[in-house]
N, C-alpha and C positions, 0 to 999 in steps of 0.2 A: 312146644317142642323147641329145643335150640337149634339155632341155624346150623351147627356141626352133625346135631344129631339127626338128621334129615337127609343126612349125604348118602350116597349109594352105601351098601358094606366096603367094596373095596375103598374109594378114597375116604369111607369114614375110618376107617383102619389106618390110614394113611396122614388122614387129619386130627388123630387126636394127640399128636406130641403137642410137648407145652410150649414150645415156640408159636405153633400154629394158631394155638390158645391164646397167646398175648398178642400175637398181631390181629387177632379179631376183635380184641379185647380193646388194642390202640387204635385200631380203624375207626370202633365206637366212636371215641374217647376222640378221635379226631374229627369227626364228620359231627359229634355234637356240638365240640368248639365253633365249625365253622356256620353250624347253626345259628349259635348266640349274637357271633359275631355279626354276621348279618342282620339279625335284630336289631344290636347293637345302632347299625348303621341307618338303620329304615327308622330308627325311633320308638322302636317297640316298647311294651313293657314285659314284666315278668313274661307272663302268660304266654307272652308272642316268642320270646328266647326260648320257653320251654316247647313249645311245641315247634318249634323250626328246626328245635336240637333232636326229635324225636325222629322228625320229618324225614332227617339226614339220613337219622341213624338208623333205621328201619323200615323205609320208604321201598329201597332198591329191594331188602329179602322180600317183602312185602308183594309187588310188583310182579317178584320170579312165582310165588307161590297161587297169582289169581289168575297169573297167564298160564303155569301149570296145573290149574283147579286143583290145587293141594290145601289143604289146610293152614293157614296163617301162620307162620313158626311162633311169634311173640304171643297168640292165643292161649297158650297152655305154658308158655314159660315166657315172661313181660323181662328177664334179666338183658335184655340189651336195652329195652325201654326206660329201663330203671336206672341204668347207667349213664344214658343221656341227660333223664333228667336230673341225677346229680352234678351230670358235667355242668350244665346248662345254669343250676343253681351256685355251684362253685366259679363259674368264670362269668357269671351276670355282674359281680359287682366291679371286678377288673374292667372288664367291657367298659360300665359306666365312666369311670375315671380315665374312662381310654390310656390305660394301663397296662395293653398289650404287644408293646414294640421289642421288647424283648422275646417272644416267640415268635415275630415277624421278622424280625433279625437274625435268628437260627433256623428259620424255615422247620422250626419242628412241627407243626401242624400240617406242615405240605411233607415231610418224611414221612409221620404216622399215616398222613391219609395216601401216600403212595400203597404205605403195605396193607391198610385195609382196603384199597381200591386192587390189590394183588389177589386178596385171598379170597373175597366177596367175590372177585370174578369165577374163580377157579371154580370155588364153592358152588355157585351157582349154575356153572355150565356140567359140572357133575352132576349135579341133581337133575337138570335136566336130560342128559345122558339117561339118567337110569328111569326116566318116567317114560322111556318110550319115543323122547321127541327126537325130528329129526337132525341131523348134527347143524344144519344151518341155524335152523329152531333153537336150539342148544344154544348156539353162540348168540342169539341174540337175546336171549333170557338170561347168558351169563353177563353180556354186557351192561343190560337193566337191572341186575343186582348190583353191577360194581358202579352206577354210575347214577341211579333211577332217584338216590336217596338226594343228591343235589342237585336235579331236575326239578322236584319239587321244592326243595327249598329255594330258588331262587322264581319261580311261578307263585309263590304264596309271598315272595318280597316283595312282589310287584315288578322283577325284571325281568327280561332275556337269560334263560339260563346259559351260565359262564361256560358251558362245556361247548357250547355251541360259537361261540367267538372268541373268546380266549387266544387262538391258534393255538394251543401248548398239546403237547401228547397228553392226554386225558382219556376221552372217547378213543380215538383211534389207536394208543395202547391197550386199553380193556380190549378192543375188536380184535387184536391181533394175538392177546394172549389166550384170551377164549379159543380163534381158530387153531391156534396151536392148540392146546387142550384136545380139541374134537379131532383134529388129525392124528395127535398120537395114540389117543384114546380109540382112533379106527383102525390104528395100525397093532393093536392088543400090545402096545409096548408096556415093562413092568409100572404097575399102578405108583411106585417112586418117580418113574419117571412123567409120568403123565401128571402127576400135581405138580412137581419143583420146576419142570422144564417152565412153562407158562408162566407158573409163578414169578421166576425169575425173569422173564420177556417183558414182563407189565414191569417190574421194577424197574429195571436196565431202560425202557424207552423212558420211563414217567422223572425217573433223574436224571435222566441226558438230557430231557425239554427241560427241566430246570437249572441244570449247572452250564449246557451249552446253547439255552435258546431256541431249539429243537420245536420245530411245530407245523404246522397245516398251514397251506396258504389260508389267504382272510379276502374273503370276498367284498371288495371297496367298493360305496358308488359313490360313482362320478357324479361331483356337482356339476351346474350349469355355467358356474362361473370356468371348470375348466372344459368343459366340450367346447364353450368359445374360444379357451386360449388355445385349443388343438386345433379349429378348424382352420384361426388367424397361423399357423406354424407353418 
């Protein structure tokens, strides 16, 4: 089943314009990239790029569908799988030649993965919505869609996953476009408004953390060399 097609009837009605289409499409297409790239950087080989690009890409629907005992969406339609691992196989050999500064330069991998981290959210706390769960429930299933797929990816690189220290609006935009979701969506406001409002909340936080620096505080320990310099102060 595709990830769209698994939405409640109303925001599937809501979600099948082809804009919503290509941003699910570039969310892939950007959460494989930062699959590979990671590879990339751990030293991986093929095998390791494609399956981190998979990881990305299909981790977080993956996640919302075993927490909501639903059926695997990529089970019966692999077309997001299939796309990672072409992204995966297309940008392995750039990777290598560490030939990627030119989209680190344009931040288009962190654009594309705003609006897949937009829509994945959305998408996700719908679905949960219409299984019955409850709207806290909801937003956190939406959250583990928009966010579950680079959780794993950077636990199978061997690191601290980035969403966790980073400081950047990441997690705490998906949490707060999700909550909006469940609020309007409890407030029966029109199903237009209950997908784009959210939509647009995750976008608007996730490029303010990137263009103005925008983030969580970062929880710093104190070394021992300064607990001395504070006690001598």
């Amino acid at each position: 089943m595709h990830l769209l097609a698994a939405a409640t009837p109303d925001v599937l009605e809501t979600a099948l314009g082809g804009l919503r289409i290509v941003l699910e499409y570039a969310g892939t297409v950007a959460f494989a990239v930062s699959g590979a790239v990671a590879a990339s950087r751990r030293r991986m080989d093929l095998v390791g790029a494609v399956v981190l690009a998979c990881l990305v890409a299909v981790g977080g629907g993956t996640m919302r569908d075993l927490l909501l005992r639903e059926p695997v969406f990529w089970m019966e339609n692999p077309t997001l799988i299939l796309i990672a691992v072409a992204t995966a196989l297309a940008i392995a050999p750039f990777a290598r030649r560490r030939d990627l500064g030119a989209l680190a330069r344009h931040r288009i991998v962190e654009y594309s993965d705003a609006a897949g981290l937009a829509i994945f959210v959305v998408i996700g706390t719908g679905i949960a919505l219409h299984t019955g769960a409850h709207p806290v429930a909801a937003v956190i299933v939406g959250v583990a869609n928009g966010v579950g797929g680079g959780v794993l990816r950077d636990l199978f690189a061997a690191q601290v996953p980035e969403v966790f220290w980073n400081g950047q609006l990441y997690a705490t935009a998906a949490l707060g476009g999700a909550a909006v979701y469940a609020i309007l969506d409890g407030l029966g406001l029109p199903n237009d408004v209950v997908f784009w409002v959210p939509l647009l909340v995750i976008l608007a936080l996730r490029l303010l953390s990137l263009w103005l620096g925008w983030g969580v505080p970062t929880v710093a320990v104190v070394q021992k060399r300064e607990l001395q310099t504070e006690s001598h102060a």
